[in-house]
DSSP file (Angstrom, degrees, kcal/mol; ACC not computed):
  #  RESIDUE AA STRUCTURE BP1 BP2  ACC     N-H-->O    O-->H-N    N-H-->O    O-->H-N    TCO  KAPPA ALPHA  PHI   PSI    X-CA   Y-CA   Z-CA
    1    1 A X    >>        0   0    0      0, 0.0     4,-0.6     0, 0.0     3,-0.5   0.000 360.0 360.0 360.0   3.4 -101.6   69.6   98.6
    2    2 A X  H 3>  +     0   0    0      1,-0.2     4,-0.6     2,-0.2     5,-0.0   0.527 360.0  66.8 -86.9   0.3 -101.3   72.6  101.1
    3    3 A X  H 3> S+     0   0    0      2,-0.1     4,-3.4     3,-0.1    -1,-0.2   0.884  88.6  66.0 -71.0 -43.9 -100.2   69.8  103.8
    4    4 A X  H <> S+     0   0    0     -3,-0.5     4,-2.8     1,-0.3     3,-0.4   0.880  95.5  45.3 -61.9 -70.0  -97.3   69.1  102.2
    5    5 A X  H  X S+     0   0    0     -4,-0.6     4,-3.1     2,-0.3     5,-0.5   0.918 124.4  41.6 -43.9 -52.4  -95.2   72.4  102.5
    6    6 A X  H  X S+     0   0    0     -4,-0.6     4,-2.1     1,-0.2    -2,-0.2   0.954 111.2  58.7 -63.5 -34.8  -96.6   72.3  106.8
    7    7 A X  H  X S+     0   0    0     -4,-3.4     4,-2.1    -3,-0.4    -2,-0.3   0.992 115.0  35.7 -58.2 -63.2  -95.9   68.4  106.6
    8    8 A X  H  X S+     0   0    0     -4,-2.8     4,-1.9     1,-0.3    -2,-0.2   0.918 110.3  53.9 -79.1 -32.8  -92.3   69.4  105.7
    9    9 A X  H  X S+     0   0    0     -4,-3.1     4,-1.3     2,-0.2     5,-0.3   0.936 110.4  59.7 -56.8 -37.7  -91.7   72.5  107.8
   10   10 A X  H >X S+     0   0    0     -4,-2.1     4,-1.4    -5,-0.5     3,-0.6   0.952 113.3  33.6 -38.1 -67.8  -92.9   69.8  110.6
   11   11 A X  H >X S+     0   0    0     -4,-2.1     4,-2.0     1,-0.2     3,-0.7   0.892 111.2  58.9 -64.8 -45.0  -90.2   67.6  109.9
   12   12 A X  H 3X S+     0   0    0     -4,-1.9     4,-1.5     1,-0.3    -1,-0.2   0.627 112.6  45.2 -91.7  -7.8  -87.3   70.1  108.9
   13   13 A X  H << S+     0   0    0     -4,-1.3     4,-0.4    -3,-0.6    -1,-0.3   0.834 112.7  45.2-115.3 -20.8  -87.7   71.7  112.4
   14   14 A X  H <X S+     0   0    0     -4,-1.4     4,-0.6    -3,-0.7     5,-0.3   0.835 114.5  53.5 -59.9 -25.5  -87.9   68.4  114.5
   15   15 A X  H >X S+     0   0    0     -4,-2.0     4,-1.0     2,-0.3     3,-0.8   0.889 109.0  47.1 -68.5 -54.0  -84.9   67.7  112.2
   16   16 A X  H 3< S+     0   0    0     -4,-1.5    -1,-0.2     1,-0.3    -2,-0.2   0.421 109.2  59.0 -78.8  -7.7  -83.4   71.0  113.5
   17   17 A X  H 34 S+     0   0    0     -4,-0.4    -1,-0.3     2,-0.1    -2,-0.3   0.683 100.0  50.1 -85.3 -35.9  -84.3   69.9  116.9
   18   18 A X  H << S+     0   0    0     -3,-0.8    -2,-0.2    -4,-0.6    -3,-0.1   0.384  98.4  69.5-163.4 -51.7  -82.4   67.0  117.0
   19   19 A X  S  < S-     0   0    0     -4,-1.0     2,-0.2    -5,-0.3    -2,-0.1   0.528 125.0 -77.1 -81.2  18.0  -79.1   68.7  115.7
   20   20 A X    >   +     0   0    0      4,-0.1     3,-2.9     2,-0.0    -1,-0.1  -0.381  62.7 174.5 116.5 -57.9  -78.3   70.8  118.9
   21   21 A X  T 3  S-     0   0    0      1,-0.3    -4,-0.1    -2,-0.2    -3,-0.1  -0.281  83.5 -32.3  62.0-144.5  -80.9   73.9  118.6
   22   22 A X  T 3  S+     0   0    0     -5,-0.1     2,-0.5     2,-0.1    -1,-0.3  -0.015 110.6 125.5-107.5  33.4  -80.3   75.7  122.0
   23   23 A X  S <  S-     0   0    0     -3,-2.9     2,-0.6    -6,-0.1     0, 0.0  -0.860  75.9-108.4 -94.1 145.5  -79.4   72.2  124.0
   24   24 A X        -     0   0    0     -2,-0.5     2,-0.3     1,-0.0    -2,-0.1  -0.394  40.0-144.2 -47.2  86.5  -76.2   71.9  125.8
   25   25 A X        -     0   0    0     -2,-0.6     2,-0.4    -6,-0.1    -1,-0.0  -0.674  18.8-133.0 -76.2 132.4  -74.3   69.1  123.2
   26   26 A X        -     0   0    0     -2,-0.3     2,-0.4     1,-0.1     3,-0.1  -0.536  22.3-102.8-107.6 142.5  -72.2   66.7  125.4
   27   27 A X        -     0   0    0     -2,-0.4    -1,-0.1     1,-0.2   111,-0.1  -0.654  34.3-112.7 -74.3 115.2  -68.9   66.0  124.4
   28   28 A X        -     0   0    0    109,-0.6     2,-0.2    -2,-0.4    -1,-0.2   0.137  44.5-114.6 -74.4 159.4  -68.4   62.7  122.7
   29   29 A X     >  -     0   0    0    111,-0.4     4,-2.5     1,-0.1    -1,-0.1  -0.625  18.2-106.6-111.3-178.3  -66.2   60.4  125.1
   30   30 A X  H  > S+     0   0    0      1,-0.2     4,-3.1     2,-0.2    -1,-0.1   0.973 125.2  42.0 -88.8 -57.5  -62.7   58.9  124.8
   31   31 A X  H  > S+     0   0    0      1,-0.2     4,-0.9     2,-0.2    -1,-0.2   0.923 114.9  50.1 -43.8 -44.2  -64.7   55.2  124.2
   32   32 A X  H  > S+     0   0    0      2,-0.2     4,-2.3     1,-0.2     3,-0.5   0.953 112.1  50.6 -55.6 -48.7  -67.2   56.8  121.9
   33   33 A X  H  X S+     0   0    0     -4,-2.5     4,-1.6     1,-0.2    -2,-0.2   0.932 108.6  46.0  -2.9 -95.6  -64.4   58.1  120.3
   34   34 A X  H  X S+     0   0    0     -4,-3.1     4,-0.8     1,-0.2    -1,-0.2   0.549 115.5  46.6 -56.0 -15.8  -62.3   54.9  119.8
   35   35 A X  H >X S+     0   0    0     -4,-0.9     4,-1.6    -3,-0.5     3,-1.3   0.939 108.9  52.0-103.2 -63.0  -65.1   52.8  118.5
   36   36 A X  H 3X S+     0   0    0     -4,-2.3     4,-1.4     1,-0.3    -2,-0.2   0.736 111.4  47.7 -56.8 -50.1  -66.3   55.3  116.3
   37   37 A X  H 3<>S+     0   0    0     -4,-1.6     5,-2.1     1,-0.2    -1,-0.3   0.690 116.7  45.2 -78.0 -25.2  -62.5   55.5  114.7
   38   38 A X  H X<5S+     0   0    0     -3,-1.3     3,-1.4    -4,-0.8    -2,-0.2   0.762 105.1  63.4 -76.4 -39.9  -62.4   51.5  114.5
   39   39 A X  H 3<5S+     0   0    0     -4,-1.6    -2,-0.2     1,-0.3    -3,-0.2   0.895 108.7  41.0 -77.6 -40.5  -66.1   51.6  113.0
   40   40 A X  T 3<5S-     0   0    0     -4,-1.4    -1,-0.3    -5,-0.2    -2,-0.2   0.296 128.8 -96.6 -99.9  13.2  -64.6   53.5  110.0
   41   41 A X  T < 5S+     0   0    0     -3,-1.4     2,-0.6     1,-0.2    -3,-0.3   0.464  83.6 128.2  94.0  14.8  -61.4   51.4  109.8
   42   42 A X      < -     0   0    0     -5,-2.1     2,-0.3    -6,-0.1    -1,-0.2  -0.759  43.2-157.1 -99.9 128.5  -59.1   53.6  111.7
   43   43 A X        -     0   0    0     -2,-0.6    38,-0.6    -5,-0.1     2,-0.2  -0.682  20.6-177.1 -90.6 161.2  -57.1   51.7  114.7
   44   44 A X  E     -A   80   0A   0     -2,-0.3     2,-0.4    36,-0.1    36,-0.2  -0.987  20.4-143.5-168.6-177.4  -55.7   53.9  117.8
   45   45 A X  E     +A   79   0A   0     34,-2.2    34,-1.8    -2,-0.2     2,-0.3  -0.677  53.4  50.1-123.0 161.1  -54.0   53.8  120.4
   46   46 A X        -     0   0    0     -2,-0.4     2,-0.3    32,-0.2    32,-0.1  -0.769  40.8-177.3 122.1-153.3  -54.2   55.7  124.0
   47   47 A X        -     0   0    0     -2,-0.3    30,-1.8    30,-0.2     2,-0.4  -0.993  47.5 -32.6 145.6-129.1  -57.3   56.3  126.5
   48   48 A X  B     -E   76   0B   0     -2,-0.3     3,-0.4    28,-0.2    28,-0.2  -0.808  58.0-102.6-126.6 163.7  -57.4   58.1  129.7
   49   49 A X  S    S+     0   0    0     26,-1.4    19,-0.2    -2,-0.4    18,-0.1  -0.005 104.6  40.1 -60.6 166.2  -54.8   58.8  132.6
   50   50 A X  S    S+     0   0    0     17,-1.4     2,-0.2     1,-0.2    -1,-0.2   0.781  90.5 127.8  68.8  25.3  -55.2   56.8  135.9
   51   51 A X        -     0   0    0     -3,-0.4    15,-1.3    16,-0.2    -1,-0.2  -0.543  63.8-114.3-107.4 178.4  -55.9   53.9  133.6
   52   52 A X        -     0   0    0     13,-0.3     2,-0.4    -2,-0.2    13,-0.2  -0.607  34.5-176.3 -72.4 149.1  -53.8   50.1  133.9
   53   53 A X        -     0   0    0     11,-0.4    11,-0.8    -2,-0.2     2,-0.2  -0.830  11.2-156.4-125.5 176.5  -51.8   49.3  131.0
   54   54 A X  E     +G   63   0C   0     -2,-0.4     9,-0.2     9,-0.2     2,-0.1  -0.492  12.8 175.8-166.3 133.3  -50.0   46.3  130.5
   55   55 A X  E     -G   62   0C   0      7,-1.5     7,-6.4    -2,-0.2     2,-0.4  -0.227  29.2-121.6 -99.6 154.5  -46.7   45.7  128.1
   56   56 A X  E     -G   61   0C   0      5,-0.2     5,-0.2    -2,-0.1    -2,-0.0  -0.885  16.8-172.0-107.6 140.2  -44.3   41.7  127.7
   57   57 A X        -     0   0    0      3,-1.0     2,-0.4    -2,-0.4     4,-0.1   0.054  56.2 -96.4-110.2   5.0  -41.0   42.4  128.5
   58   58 A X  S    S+     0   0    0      2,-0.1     3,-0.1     0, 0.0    -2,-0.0  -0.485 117.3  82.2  96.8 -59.2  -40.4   39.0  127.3
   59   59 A X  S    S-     0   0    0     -2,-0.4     2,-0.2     1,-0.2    -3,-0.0   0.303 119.3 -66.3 -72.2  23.6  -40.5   37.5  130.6
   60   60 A X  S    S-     0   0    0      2,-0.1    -3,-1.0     0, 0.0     2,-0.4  -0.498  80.9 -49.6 123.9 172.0  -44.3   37.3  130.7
   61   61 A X  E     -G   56   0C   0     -2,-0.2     2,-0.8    -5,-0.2    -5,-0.2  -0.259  51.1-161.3 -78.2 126.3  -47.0   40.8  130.8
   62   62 A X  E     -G   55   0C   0     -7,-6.4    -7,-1.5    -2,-0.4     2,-0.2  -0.839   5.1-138.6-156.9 164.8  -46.5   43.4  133.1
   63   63 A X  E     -G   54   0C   0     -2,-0.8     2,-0.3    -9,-0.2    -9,-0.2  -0.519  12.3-173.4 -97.7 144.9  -48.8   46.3  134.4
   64   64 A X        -     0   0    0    -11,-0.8     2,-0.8    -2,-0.2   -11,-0.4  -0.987  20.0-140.4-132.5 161.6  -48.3   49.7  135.1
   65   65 A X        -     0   0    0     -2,-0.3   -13,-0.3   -13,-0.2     2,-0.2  -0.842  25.3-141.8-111.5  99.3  -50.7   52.1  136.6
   66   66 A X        -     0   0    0    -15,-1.3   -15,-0.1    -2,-0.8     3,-0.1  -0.598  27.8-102.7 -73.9 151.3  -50.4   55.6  134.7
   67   67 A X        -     0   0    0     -2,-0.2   -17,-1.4   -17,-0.2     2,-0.4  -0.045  34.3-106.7 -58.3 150.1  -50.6   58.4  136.7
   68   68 A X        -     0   0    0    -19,-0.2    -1,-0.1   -18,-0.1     7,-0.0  -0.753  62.3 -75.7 -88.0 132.0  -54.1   60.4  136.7
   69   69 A X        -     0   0    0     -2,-0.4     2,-1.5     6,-0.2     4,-0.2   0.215  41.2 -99.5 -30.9 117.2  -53.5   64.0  134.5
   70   70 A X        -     0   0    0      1,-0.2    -1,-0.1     2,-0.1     5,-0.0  -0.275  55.8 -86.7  37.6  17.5  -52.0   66.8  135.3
   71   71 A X  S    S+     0   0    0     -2,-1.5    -1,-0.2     1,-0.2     3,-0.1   0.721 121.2   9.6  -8.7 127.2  -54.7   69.6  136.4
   72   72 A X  S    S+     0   0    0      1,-0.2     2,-0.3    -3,-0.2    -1,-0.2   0.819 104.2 121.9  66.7  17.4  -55.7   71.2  133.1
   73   73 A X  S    S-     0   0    0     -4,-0.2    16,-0.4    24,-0.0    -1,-0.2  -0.753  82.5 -80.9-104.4-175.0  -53.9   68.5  131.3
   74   74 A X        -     0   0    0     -2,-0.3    14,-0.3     1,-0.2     3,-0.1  -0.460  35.8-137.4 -58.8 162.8  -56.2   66.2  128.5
   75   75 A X  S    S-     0   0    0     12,-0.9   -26,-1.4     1,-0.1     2,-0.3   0.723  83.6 -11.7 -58.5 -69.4  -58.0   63.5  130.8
   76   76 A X  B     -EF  48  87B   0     11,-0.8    11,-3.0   -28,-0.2   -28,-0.2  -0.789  62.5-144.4-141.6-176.6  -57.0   61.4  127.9
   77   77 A X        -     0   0    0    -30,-1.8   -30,-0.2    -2,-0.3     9,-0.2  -0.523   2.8-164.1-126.7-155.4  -55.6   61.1  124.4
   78   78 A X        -     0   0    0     -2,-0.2     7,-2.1   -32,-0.1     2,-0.5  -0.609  14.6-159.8-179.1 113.2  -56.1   58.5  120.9
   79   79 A X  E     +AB  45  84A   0    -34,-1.8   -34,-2.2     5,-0.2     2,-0.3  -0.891  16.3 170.1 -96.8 152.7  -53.6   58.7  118.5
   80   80 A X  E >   -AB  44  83A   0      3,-2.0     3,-2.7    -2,-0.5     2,-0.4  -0.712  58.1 -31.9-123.5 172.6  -54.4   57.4  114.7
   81   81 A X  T 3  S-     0   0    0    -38,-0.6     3,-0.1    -2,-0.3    48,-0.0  -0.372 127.5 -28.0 -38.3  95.8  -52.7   57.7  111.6
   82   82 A X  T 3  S+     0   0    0     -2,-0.4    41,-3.3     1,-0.2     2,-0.4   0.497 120.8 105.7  76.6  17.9  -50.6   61.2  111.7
   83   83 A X  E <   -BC  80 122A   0     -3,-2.7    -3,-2.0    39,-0.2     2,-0.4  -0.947  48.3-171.3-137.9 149.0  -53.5   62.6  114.2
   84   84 A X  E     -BC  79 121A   0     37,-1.5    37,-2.4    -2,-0.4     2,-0.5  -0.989   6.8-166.9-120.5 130.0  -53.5   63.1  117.7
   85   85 A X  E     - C   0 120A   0     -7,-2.1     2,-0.4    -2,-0.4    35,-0.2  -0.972   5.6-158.0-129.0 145.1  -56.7   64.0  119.6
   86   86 A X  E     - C   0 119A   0     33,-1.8    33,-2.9    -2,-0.5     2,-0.3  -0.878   4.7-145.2-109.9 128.9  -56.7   65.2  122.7
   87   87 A X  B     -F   76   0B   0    -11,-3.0   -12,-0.9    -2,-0.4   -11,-0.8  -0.886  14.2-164.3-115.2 141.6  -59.8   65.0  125.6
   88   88 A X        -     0   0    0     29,-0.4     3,-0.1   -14,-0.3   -14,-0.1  -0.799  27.6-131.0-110.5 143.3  -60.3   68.0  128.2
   89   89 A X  S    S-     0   0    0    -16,-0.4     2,-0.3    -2,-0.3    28,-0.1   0.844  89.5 -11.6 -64.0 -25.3  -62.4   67.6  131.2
   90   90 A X  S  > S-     0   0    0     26,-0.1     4,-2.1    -3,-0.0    -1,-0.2  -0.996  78.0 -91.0-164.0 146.9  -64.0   70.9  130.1
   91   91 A X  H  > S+     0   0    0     -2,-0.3     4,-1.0     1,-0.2    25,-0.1   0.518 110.1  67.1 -55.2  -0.5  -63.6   73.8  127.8
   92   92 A X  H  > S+     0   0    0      2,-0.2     4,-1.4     3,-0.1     5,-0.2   0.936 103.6  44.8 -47.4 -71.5  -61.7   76.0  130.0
   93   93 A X  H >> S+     0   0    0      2,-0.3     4,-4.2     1,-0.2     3,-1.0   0.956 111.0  51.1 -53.5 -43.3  -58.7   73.8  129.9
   94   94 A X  H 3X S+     0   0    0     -4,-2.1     4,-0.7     1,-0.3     3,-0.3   0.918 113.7  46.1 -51.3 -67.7  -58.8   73.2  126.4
   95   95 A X  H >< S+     0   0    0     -4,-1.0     3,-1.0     1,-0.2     4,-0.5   0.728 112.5  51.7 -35.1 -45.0  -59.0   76.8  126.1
   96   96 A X  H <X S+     0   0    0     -4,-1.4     4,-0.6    -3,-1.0     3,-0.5   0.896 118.0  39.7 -72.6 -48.6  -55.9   77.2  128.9
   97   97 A X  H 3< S+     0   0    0     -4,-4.2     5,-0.2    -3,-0.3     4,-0.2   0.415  85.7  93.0-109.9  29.1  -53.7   74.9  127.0
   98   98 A X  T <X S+     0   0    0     -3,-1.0     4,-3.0    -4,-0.7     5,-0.5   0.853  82.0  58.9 -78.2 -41.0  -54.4   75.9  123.1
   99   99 A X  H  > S+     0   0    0     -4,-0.5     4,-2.3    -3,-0.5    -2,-0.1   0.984 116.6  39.3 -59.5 -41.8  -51.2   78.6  122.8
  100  100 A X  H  X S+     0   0    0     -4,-0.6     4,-1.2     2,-0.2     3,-0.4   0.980 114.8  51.5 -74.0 -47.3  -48.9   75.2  123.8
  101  101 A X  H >> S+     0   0    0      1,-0.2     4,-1.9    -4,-0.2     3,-1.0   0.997 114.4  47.8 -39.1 -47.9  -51.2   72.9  121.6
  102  102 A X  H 3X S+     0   0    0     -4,-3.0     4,-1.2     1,-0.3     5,-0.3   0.938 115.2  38.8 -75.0 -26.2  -50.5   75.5  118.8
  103  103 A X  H 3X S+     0   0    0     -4,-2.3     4,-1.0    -5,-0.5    -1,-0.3   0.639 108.7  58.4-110.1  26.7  -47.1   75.9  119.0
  104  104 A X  H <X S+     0   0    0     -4,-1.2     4,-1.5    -3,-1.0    -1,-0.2   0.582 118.0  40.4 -93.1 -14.4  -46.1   72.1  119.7
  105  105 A X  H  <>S+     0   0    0     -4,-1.9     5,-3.0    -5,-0.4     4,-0.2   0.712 112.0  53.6-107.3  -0.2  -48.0   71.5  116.2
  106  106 A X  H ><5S+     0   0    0     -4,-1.2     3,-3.5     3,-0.3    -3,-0.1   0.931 102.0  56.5 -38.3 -81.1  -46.6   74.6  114.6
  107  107 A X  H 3<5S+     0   0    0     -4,-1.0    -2,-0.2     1,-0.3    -3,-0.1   0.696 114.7  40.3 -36.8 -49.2  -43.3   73.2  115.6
  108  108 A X  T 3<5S-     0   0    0     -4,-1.5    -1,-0.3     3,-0.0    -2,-0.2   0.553 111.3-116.4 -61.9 -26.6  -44.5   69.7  113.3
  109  109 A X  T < 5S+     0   0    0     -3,-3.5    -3,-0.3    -4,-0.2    -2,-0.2   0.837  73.2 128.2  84.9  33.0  -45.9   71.6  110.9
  110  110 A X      < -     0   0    0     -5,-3.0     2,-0.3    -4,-0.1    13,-0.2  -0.310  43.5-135.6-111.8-161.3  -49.6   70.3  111.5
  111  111 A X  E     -D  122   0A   0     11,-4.0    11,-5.5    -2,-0.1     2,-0.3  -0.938  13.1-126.3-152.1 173.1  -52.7   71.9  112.1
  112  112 A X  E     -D  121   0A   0     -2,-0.3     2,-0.2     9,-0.3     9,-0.2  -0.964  19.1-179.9-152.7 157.7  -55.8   71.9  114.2
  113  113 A X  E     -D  120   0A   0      7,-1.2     7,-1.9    -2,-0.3     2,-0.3  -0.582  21.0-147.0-124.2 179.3  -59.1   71.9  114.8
  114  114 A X  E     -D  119   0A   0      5,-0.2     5,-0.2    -2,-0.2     3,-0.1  -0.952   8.3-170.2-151.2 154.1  -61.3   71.9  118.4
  115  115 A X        -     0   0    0      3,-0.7     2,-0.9    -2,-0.3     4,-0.1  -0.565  64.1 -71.5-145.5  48.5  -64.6   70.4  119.5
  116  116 A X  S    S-     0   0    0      2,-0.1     2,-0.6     1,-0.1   -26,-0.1  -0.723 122.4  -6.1  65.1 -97.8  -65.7   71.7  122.7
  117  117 A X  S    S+     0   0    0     -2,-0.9   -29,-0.4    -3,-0.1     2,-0.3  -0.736 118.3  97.7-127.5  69.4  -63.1   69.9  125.1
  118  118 A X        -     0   0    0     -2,-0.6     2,-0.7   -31,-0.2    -3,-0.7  -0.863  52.5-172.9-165.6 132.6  -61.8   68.0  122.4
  119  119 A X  E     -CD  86 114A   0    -33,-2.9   -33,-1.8    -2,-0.3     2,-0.6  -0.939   4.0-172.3-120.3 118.2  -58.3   69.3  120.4
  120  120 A X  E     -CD  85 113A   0     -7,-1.9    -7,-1.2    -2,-0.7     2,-0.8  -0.897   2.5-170.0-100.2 120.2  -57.1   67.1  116.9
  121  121 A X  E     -CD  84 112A   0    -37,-2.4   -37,-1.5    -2,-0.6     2,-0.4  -0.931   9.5-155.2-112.1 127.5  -53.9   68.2  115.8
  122  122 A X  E     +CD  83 111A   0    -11,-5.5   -11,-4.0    -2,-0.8   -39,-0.2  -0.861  21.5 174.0-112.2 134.9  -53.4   66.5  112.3
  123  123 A X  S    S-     0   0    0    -41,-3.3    -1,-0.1    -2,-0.4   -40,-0.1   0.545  80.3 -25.3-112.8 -89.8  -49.5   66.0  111.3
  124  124 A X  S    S+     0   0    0    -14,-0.0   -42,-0.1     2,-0.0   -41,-0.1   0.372  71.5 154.6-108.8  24.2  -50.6   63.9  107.8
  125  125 A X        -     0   0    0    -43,-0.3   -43,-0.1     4,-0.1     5,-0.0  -0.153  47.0-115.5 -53.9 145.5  -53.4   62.3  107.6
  126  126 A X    >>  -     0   0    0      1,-0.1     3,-1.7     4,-0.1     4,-1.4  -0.296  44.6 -95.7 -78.0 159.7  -54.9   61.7  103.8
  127  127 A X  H 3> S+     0   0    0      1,-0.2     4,-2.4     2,-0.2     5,-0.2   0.796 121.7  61.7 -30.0 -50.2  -58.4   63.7  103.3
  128  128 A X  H 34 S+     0   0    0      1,-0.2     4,-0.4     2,-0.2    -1,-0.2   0.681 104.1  34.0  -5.9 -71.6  -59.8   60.7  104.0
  129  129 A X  H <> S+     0   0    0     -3,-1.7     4,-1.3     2,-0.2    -1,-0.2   0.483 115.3  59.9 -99.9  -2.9  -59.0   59.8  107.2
  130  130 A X  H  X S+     0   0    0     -4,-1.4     4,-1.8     1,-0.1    -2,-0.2   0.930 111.2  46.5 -87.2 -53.8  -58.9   63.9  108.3
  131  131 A X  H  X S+     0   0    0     -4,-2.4     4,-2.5     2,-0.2    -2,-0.2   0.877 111.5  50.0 -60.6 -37.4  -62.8   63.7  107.1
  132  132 A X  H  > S+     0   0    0     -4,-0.4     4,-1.8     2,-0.2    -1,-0.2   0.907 112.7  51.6 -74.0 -36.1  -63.4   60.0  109.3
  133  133 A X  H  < S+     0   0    0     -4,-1.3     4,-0.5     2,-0.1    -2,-0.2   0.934 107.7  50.7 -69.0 -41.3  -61.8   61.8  112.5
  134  134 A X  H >X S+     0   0    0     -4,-1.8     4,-1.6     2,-0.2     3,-0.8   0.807 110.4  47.1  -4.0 -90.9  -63.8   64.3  112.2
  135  135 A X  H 3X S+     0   0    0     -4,-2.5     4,-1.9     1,-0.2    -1,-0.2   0.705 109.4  50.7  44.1 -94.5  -66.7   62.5  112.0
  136  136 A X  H 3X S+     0   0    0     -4,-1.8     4,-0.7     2,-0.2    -2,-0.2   0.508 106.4  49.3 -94.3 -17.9  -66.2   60.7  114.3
  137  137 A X  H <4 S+     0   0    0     -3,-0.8  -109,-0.6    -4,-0.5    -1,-0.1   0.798 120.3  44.2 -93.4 -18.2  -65.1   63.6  117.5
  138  138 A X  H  < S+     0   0    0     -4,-1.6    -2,-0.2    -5,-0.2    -3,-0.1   0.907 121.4  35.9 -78.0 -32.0  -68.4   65.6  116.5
  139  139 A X  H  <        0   0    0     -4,-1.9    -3,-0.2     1,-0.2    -2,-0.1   0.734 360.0 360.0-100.7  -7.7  -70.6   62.9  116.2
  140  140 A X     <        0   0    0     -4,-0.7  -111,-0.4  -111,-0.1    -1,-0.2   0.223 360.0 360.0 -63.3 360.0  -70.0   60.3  118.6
């Protein structure tokens, strides 16, 4: 039985290996994201700048090209139920544009959390859906 205790140190540190350790963790994307938020029953809405969209005006679909971000603005966004998250090319910006993040969600009375180059500002989302976003921006 003296395998057992090495048998598990074995596992608990491949285990520990596997959850970040000292490697570089890459920042979930704006697709990983959206799929992730769909997987767990949440719709949204958004994606990234420079992208196509296209809207009816009643007389049939038409496209519009939004403009590609800002320097140091998000690359893209995904709104859900009472949450907004916001993607940064890189942790700088996110860092450059937290004091306006905080006080546009001040201003709403929401709060926020950060993820590398990823910003959530939550206005209401139930426990629930705060836990599925969540989730979903760390693990993806």
């Amino acid at each position: 039985m003296t395998c057992l205790p090495a048998a598990a140190a074995s596992i608990a540190l491949v285990a520990l290996a596997g959850c970040g350790g000292n490697s570089p963790h890459k920042a979930p994307s704006i697709e990983s994201v959206r799929r992730c938020l769909k997987a767990a029953g949440l719709n949204s809405i958004g994606g990234t700048g420079g992208s196509t969209q296209v809207s009816s005006t009643g007389q049939g679909p038409t496209r519009t090209t939004i403009a590609a971000p800002a320097p140091g603005a998000p690359i893209g966004e995904l709104i859900t139920t009472g949450t907004f998250i916001a993607f940064y090319s890189n942790q700088a910006d996110a860092n450059r544009a937290k004091p306006s993040v905080a006080r546009n969600a001040a201003r709403l009375h929401g709060s926020i959390t950060r993820h590398g180059n990823i910003t959530v500002i939550y206005l209401y989302p139930t426990d629930t859906n705060r836990k599925k976003v969540e989730r979903c921006v760390e693990d993806s």
